[in-house]
C-alpha positions as CSV (number, residue, x, y, z in Angstrom):
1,X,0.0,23.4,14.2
2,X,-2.3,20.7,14.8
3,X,-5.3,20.5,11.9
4,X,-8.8,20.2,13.8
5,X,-10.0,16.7,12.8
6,X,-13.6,15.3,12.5
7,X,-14.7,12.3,14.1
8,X,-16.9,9.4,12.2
9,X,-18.5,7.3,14.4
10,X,-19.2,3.9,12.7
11,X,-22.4,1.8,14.0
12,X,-23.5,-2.1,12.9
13,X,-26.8,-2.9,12.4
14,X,-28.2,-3.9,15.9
15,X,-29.9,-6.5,14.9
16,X,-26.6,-8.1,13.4
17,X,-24.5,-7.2,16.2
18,X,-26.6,-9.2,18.7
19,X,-27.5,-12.2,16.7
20,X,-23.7,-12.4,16.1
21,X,-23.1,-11.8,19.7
22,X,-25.6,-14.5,20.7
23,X,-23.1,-17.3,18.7
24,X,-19.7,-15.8,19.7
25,X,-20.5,-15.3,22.9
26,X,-17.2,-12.6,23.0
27,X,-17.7,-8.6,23.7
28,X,-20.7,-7.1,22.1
29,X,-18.0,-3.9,21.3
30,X,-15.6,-7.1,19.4
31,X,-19.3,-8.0,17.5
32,X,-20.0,-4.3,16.7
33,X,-16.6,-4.2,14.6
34,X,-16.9,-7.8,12.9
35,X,-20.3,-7.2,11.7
36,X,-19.0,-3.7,10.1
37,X,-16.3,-5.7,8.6
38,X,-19.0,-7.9,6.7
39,X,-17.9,-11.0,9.5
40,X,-22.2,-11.6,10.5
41,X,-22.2,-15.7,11.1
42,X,-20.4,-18.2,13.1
43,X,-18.4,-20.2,10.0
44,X,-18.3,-16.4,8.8
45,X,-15.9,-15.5,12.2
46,X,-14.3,-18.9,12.0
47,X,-13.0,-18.3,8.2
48,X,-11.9,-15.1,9.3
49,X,-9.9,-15.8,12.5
50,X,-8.4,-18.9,11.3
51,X,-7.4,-18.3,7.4
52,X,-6.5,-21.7,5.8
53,X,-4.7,-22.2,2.5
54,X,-7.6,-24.3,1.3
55,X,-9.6,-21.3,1.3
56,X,-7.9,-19.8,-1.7
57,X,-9.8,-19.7,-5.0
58,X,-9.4,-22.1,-7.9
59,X,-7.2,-20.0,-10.3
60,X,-8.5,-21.8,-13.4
61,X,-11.7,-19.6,-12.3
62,X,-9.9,-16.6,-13.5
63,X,-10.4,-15.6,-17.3
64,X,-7.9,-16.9,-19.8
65,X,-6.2,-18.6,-17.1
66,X,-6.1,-22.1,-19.5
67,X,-5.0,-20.1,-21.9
68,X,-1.6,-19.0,-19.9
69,X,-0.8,-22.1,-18.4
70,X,-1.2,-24.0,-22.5
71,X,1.3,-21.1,-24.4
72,X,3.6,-21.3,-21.0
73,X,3.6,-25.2,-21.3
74,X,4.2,-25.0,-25.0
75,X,7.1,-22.8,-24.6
76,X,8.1,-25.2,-22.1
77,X,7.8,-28.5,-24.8
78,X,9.2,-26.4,-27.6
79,X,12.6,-24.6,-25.8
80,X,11.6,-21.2,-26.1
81,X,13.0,-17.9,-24.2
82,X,11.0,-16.6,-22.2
83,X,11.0,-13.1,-20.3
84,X,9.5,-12.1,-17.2
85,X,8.7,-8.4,-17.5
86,X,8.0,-6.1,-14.3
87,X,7.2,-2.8,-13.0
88,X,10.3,-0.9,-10.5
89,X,7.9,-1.1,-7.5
90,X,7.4,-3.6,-4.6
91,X,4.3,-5.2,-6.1
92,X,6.4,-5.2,-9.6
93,X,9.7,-6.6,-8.5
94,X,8.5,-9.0,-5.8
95,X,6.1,-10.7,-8.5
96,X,9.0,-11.0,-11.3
97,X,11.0,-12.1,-8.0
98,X,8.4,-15.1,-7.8
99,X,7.7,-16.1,-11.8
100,X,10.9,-15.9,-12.7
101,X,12.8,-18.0,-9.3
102,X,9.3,-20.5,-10.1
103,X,10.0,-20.9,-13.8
104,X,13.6,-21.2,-14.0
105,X,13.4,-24.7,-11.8
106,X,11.1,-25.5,-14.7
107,X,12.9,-23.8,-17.7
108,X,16.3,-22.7,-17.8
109,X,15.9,-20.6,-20.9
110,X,14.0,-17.9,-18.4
111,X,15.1,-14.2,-17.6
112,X,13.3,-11.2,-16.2
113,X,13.9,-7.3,-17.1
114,X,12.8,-4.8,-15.4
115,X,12.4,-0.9,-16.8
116,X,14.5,1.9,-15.9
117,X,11.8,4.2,-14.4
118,X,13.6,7.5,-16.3
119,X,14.7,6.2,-19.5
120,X,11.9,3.8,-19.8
121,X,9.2,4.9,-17.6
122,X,6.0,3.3,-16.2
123,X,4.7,-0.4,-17.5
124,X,5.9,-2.4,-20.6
125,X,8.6,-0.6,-22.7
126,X,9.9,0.0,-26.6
127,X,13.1,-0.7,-25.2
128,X,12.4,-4.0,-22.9
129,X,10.3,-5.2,-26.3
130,X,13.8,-4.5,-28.2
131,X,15.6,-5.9,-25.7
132,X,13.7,-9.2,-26.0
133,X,13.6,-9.5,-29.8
134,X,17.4,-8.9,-30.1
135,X,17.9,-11.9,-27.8
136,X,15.8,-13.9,-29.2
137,X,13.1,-14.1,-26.6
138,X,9.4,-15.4,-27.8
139,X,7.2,-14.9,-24.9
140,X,6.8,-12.1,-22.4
141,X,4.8,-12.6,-19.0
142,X,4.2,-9.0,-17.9
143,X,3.4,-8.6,-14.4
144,X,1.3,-5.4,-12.1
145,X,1.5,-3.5,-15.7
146,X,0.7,-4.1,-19.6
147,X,-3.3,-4.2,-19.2
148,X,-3.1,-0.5,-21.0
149,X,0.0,-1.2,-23.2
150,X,-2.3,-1.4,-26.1
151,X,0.1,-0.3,-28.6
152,X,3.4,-1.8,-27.3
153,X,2.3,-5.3,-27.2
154,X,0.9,-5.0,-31.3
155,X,4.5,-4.0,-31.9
156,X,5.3,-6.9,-29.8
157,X,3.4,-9.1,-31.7
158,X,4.5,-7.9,-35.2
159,X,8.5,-8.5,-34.0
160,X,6.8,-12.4,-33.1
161,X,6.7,-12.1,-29.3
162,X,3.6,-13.6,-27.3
163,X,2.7,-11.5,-24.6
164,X,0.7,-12.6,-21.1
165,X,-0.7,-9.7,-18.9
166,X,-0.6,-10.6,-15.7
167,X,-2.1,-7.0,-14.1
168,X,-4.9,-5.8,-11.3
169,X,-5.2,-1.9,-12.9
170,X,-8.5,-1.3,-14.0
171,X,-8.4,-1.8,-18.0
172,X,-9.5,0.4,-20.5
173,X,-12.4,-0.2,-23.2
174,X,-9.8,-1.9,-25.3
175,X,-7.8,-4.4,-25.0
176,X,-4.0,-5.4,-25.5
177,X,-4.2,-7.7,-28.2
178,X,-2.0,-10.6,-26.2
179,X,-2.8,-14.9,-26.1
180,X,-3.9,-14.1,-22.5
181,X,-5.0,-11.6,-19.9
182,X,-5.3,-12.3,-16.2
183,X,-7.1,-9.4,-14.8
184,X,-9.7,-10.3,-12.2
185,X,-11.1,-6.9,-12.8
186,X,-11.3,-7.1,-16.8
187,X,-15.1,-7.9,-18.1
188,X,-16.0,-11.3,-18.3
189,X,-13.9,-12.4,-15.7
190,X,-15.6,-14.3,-13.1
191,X,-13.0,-14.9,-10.6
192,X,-14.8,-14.4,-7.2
193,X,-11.7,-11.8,-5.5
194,X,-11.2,-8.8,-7.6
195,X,-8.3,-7.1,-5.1
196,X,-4.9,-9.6,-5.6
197,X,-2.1,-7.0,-6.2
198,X,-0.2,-7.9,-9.1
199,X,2.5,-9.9,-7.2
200,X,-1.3,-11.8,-6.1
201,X,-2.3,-12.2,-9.9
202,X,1.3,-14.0,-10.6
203,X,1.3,-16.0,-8.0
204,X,-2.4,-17.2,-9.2
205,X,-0.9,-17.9,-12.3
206,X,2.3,-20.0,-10.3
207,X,-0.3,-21.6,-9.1
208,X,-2.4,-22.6,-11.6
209,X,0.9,-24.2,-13.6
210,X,2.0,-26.1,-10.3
211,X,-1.5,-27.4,-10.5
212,X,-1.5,-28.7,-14.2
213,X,1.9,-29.9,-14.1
214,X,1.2,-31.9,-10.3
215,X,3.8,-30.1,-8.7
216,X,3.5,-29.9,-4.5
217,X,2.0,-26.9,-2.8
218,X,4.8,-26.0,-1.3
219,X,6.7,-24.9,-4.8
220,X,4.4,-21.9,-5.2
221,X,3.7,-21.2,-1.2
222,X,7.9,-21.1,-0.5
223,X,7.0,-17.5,-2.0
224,X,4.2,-16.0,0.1
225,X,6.7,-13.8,2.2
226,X,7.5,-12.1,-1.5
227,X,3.3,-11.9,-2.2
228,X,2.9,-10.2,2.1
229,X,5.2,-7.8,0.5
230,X,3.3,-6.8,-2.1
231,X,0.1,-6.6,-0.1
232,X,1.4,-4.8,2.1
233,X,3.4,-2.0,0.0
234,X,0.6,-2.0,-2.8
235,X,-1.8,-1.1,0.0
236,X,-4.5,-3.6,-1.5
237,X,-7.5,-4.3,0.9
238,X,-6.3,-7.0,3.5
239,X,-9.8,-8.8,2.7
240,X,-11.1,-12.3,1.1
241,X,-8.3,-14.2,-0.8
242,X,-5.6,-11.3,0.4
243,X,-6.2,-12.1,4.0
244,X,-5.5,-15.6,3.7
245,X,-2.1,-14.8,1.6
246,X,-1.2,-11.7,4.4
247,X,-1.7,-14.3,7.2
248,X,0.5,-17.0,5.8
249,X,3.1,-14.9,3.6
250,X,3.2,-13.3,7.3
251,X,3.9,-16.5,9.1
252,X,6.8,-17.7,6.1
253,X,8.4,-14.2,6.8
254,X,8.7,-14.9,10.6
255,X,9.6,-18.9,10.2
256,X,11.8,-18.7,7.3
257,X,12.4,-15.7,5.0
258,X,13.4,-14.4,1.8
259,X,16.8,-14.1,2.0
260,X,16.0,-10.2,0.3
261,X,13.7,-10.0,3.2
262,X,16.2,-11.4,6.5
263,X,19.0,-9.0,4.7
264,X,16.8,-5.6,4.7
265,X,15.7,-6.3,8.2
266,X,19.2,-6.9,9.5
267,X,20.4,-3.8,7.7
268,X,16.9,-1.9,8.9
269,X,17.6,-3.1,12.6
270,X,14.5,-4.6,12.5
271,X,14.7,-7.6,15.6
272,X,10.5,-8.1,16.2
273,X,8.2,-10.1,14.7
274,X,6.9,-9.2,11.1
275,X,3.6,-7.5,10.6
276,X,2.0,-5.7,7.9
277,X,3.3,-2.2,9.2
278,X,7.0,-3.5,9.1
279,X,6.8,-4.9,6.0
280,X,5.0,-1.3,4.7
281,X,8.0,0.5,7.0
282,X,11.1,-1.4,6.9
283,X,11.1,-3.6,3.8
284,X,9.1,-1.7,1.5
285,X,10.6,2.1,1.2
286,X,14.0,0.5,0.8
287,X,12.8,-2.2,-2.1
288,X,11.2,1.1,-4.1
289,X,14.5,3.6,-3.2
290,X,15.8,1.5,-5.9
291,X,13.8,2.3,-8.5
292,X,13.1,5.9,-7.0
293,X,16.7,6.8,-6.4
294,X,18.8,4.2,-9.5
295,X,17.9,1.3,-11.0
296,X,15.4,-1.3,-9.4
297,X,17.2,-4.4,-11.3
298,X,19.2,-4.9,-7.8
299,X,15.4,-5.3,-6.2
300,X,15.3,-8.5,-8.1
301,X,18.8,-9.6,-7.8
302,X,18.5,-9.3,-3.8
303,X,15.2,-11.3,-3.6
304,X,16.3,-14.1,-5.9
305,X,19.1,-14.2,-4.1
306,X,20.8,-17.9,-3.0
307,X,22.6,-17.1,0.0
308,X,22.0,-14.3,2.8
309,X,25.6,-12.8,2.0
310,X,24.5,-12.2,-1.9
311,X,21.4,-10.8,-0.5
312,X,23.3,-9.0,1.7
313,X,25.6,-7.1,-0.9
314,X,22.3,-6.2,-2.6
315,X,20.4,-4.6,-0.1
316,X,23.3,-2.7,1.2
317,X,22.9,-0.8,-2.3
318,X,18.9,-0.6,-1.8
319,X,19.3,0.3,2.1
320,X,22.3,2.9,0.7
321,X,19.7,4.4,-2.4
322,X,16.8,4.8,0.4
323,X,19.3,6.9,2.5
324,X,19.2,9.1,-0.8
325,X,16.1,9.0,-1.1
326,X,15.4,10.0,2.7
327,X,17.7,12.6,2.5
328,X,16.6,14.2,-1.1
329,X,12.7,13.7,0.5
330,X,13.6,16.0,3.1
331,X,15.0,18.3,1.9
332,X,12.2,19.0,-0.7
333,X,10.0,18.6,1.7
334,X,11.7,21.9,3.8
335,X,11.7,23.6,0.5
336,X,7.9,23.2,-0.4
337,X,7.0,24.1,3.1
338,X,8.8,27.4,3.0
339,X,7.5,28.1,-0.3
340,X,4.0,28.0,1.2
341,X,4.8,29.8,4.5
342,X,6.2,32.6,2.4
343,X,3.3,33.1,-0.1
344,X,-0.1,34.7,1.2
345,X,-1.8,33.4,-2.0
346,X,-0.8,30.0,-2.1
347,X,-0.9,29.2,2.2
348,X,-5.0,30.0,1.6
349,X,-5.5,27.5,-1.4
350,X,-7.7,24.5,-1.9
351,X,-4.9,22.9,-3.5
352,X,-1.2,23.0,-3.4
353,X,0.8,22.6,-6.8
354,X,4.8,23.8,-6.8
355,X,7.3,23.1,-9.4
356,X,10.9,23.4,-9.0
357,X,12.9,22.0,-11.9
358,X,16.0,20.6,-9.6
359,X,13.6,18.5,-7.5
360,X,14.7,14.7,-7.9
361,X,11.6,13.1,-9.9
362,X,12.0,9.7,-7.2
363,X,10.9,11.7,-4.5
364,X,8.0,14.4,-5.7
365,X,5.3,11.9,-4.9
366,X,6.4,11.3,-1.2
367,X,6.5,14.6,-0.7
368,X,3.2,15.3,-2.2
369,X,2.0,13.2,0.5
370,X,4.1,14.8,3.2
371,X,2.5,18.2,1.9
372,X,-0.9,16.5,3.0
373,X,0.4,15.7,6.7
374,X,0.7,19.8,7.0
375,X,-1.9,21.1,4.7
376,X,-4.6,18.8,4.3
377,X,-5.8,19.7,0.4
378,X,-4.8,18.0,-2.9
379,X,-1.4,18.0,-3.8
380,X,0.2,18.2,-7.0
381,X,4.1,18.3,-7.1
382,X,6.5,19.0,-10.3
383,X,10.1,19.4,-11.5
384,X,11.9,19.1,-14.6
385,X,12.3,15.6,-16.7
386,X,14.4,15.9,-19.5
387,X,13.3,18.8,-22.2
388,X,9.7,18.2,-20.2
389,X,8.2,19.0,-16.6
390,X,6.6,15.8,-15.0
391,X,5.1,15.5,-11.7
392,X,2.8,13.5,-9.0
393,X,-0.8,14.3,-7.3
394,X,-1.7,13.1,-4.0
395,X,-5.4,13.3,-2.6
396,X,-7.5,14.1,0.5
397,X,-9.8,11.7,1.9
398,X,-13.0,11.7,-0.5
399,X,-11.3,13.5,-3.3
400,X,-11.0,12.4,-7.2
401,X,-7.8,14.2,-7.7
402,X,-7.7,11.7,-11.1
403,X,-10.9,13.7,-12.4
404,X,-9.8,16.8,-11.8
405,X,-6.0,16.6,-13.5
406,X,-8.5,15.5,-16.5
407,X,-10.4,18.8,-16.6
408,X,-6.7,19.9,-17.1
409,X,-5.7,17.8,-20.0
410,X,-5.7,20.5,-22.9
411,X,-2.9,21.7,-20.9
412,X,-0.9,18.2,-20.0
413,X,1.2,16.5,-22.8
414,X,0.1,13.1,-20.9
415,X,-1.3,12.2,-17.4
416,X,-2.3,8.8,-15.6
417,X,-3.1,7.4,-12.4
418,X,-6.2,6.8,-10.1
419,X,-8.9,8.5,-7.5
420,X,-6.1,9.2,-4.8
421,X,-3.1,9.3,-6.7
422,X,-1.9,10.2,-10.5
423,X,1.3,11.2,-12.7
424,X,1.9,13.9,-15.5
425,X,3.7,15.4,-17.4
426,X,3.9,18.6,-19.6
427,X,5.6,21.6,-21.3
428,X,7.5,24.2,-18.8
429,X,5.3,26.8,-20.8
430,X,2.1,25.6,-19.3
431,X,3.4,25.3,-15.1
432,X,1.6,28.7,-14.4
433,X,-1.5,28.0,-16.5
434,X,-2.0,24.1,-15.1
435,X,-1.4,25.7,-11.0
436,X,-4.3,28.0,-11.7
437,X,-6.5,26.1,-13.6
438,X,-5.9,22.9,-11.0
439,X,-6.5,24.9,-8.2
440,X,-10.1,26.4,-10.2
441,X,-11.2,22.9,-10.5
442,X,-10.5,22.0,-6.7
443,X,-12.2,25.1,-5.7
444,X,-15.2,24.8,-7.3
445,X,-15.9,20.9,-6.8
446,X,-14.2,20.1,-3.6
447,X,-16.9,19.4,-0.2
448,X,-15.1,22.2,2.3
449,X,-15.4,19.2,4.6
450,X,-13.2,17.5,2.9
451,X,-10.7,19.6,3.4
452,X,-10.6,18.5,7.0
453,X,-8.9,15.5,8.0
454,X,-11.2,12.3,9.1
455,X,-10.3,9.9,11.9
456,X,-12.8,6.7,11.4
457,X,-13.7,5.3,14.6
458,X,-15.1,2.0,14.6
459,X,-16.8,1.7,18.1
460,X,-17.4,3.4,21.5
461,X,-15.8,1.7,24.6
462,X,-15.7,2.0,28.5
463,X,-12.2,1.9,29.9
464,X,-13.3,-0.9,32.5
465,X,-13.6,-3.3,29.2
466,X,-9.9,-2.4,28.3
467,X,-8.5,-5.5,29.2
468,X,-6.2,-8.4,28.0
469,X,-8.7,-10.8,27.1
470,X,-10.4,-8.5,25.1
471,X,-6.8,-7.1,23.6
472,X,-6.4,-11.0,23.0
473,X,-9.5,-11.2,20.7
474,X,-8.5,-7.5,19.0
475,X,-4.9,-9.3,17.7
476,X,-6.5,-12.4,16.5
477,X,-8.1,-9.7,14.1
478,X,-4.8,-9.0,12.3
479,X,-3.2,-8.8,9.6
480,X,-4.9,-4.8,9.3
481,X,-4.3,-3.0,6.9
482,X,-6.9,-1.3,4.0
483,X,-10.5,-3.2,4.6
484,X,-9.5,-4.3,7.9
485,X,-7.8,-1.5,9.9
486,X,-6.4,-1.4,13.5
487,X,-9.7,-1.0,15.4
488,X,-10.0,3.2,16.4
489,X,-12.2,4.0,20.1
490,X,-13.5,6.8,21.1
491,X,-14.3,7.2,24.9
492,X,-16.3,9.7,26.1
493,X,-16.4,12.1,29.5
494,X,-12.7,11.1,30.5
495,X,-11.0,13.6,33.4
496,X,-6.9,14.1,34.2
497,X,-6.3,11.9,36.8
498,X,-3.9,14.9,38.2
499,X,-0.7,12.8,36.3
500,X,-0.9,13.5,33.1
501,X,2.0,15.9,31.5
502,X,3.8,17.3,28.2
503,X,6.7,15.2,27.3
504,X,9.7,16.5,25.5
505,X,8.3,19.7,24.5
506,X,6.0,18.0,21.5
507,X,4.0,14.8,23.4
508,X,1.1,14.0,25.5
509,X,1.5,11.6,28.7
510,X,-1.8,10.7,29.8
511,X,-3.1,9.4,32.7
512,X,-6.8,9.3,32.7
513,X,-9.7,7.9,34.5
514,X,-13.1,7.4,33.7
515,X,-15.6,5.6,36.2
516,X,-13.2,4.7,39.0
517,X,-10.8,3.2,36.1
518,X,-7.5,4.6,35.2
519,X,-5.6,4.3,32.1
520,X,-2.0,5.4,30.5
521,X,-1.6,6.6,27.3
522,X,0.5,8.1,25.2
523,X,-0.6,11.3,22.6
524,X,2.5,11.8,19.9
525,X,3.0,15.6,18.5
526,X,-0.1,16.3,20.8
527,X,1.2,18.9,23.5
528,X,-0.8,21.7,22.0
529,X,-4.2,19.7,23.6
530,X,-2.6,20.0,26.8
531,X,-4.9,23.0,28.0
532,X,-8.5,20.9,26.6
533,X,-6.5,18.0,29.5
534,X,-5.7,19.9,32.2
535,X,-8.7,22.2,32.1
536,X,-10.6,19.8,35.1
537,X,-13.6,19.6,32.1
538,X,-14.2,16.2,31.2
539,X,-13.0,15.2,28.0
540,X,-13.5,12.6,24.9
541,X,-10.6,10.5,23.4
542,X,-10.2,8.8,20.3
543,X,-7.4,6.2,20.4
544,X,-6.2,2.6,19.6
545,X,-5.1,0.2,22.2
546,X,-1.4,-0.8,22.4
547,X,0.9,-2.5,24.8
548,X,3.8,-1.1,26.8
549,X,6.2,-3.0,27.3
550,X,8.6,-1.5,30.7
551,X,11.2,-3.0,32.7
552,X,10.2,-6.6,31.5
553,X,6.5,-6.0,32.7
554,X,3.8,-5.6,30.4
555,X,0.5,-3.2,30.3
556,X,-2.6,-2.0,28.5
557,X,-2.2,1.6,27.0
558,X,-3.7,3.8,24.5
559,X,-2.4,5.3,22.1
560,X,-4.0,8.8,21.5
561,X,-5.3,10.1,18.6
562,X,-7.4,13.0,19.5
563,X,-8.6,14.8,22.0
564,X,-11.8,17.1,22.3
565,X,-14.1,19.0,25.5
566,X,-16.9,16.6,26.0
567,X,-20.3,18.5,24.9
């Protein structure tokens, strides 16, 4: 059944929206949505739709920065090992992918590990630190983890390994005690962008190094497809400093790409051109299968890849480990639904949390989220790891589902993560007593409003100013993603135009006019708004605009969102 949504109608300031209007001299609905997006001035709308490498920040702003590049130059002078040390996710693997193909040009005594995600967990490792002194390595370059690895890297330390952090979590009060920590979001650190992903903070660090050492640009931008990955699959606000690496790492990926990336898209079927929502759809669930499903070593191995048929053994494994993963995330997800459906007292929750011990740990986090598509509350999902129960929370819109696992913690052996998503763990004893003391929490501080999902829309529009050279301006806008999102319209007092119809028993067809101008659009899962359409009332649509491309011609449509009676 289809969840009632509310609609948020953004407005700019009018003043803004004119004076910008007044320079641009483009639609005043185009100004409305730049000025919202903090673009208010000519050179402001110039930066924005033409990015240009020059753009990007001095990296020797970032703290500790000269720090890094002296004990990686020394290391350099003086033959030592060093170790390139990464988290089993996309932003994790894609940025060791980087360091380590950049440094090993520079210093053959280089090699990168990467956790086991069950036998090591999350962020730097006992084991990887053990690893690393029994091979005699002297200096570890962590990357998109380590900034909370407090007591790990003082072990470190005492076994005589440097460590550099190279991380964008927020930190704690105290520090790792490494020679240096790039963190843009650590204190004292004036670097003007605080949002690179990890992969971002390495490449910074690439950067800075190719810099000192006089090296061309194009030894640290050859990797930009790797960092659009990151961006992309980290979900980091496509803003500032990311924009300018999504437009370009975006460019590489379509002109020339990572042999990881060509392989994966071949394999994926994949024959368009790259945006952000490909790399978040195609590339990105099968790079984290690896880690989910087995081991996400062969991540690595496929994007440092030298040839497209190595790549190509790689990421049959990856695209084989996400066909587990699909198939496991399914399943679960069936399971969890019919636990619901079949409970009274769990279907009228504020929150959802189910444990089932032979639920594959990879997956509990995706379906937490898939939970959310069909009952919009937070989610909390659990199943048995080793002699212990561990488990991930997903969030609503608005909701610190962080905060509330902490007003749980007497009852957690450990627990970690942010406002919309977190990890814990704890003893099988204490399932019952966590579900009912979760769901107490959520009750009593969760906004019932929240419990309904949002659709933001970022303007009003007439269908008469749905044309291509306003589309034309609309794509110039890209990449979108967090910060800068697909522009969302809502038109108001539209009526059937007598053509519209239900398609395939679950879709909506439209053909609607408003004010002597007709539109097609398309409304997917939406056949149960089929009476609010054919009722002869006028209606209100939210949408975005999207092309449709038939029989080699090509034309305007929306793509429906939701549909409501006009008041």
């Amino acid at each position: 059944m289809l969840k009632e949504k509310r609609w948020r109608i953004q407005q700019a300031e009018e003043a803004k929206k004119l004076a910008l209007q007044q320079e641009l001299r483009i639609h005043p609905v185009l100004c409305d949505i730049l000025v919202q997006r903090g673009v208010e001035t000519f050179d402001g709308a110039r930066s924005f739709f033409r990015p240009e490498l020059s753009g990007l920040h001095d990296p020797f702003l970032m703290k500790d920065m000269d720090k890094a590049v002296d004990r990686i130059l020394r290391a350099f002078g003086s033959g030592e090992k060093i170790l390139v040390f990464g988290d089993y996710d996309v932003d994790g693997t894609t940025a060791v992918a980087c360091m380590f193909q950049f440094l090993k040009k520079l210093h053959a005594p280089t090699e990168f590990y990467i956790p086991h995600r069950y036998r090591e967990g999350y962020g730097v490792s006992r084991a990887g630190i053990d690893f690393a002194k029994e091979n005699g390595y002297t200096l570890i370059i962590s990357l998109d983890c380590g900034i909370k690895s407090v007591d790990l890297i003082k072990y470190a330390a005492s076994a005589g390994i440097d460590f550099i952090v190279c991380d964008h979590h927020l930190p704690d009060e105290e520090l790792p005690p490494a020679v240096a920590i790039l963190n843009p979001k650590q204190h004292g650190c004036r670097y003007p962008y605080k949002e690179l992903c990890g992969c971002g903070v390495g490449f910074k660090l690439m950067t800075a190094l190719a810099q000192q050492l006089r090296l061309p640009d194009s030894e640290v931008f050859e990797y930009l497809d790797l960092v659009v990955t990151a961006i992309a699959a980290d979900i980091v606000p496509i803003t500032g400093e990311n924009r300018i690496l999504a437009h370009f790492g975006l460019k590489k990926a379509n002109e020339s790409p990572n042999f990881g990336i060509k392989a994966l898209s071949i394999l994926g079927e994949f024959k368009g051109e790259f945006g952000i929502n490909n790399l978040v759809f195609i590339i990105a669930p099968r790079v984290n299968a690896a880690g989910r499903m087995d081991d996400a070593r062969k991540a690595v191995q496929m994007f440092v890849a030298t040839s497209l048929e190595e790549a190509t053994t790689w990421a049959e494994q990856l695209h084989t480990d996400n066909k587990d993963r699909r198939e496991a995330d399914t399943n679960i997800t069936e399971e969890a639904l019919a636990l619901i459906q079949n409970d009274e007292v769990l279907a009228k929750r504020k929150s959802t949390v189910l444990y089932q011990p032979h639920w594959h740990k990879g997956v509990v986090g995706i379906v937490a989220s898939r939970l959310i598509d069909h009952y919009y509350r937070p989610t909390i999902i659990l199943t048995q790891s080793g002699e212990y129960v561990a488990g991930s929370a997903r969030s609503v819109a608005g909701f610190n589902v962080y905060e509330a696992i902490h007003q749980c913690k007497d009852l957690l052996l450990g627990y970690g993560g942010h406002f919309y998503a977190a990890g814990m763990t704890l003893n099988a004893d204490n399932v019952d007593a966590f579900c009912q003391r979760f769901e107490e929490v959520v009750e009593a501080s969760i906004h019932p409003e929240l419990l309904v999902p949002e659709i933001v829309v970022d303007a009003e529009i007439e269908f008469k100013d749905i044309r291509w050279p306003f589309y034309d301006i609309l794509r110039q806008m890209e990449p979108f993603g967090p910060g800068n999102m697909n522009p969302t319209f809502v038109a108001r007092r539209v009526t059937n135009s007598g053509y519209s119809k239900v398609v395939k028993e679950a879709h909506l067809r439209f053909v609607v006019r408003q004010n002597g101008t007709s539109i097609t659009g398309i409304g997917f899962g939406m056949a149960e708004k089929w009476p609010v359409v054919q009722s002869g009332k006028p209606f209100d649509l939210v949408f975005k605009i999207d092309v449709n491309e038939w029989n080699g011609e090509r034309s305007l449509q929306l793509k429906v969102m939701d549909v409501r009676e006009s008041e």
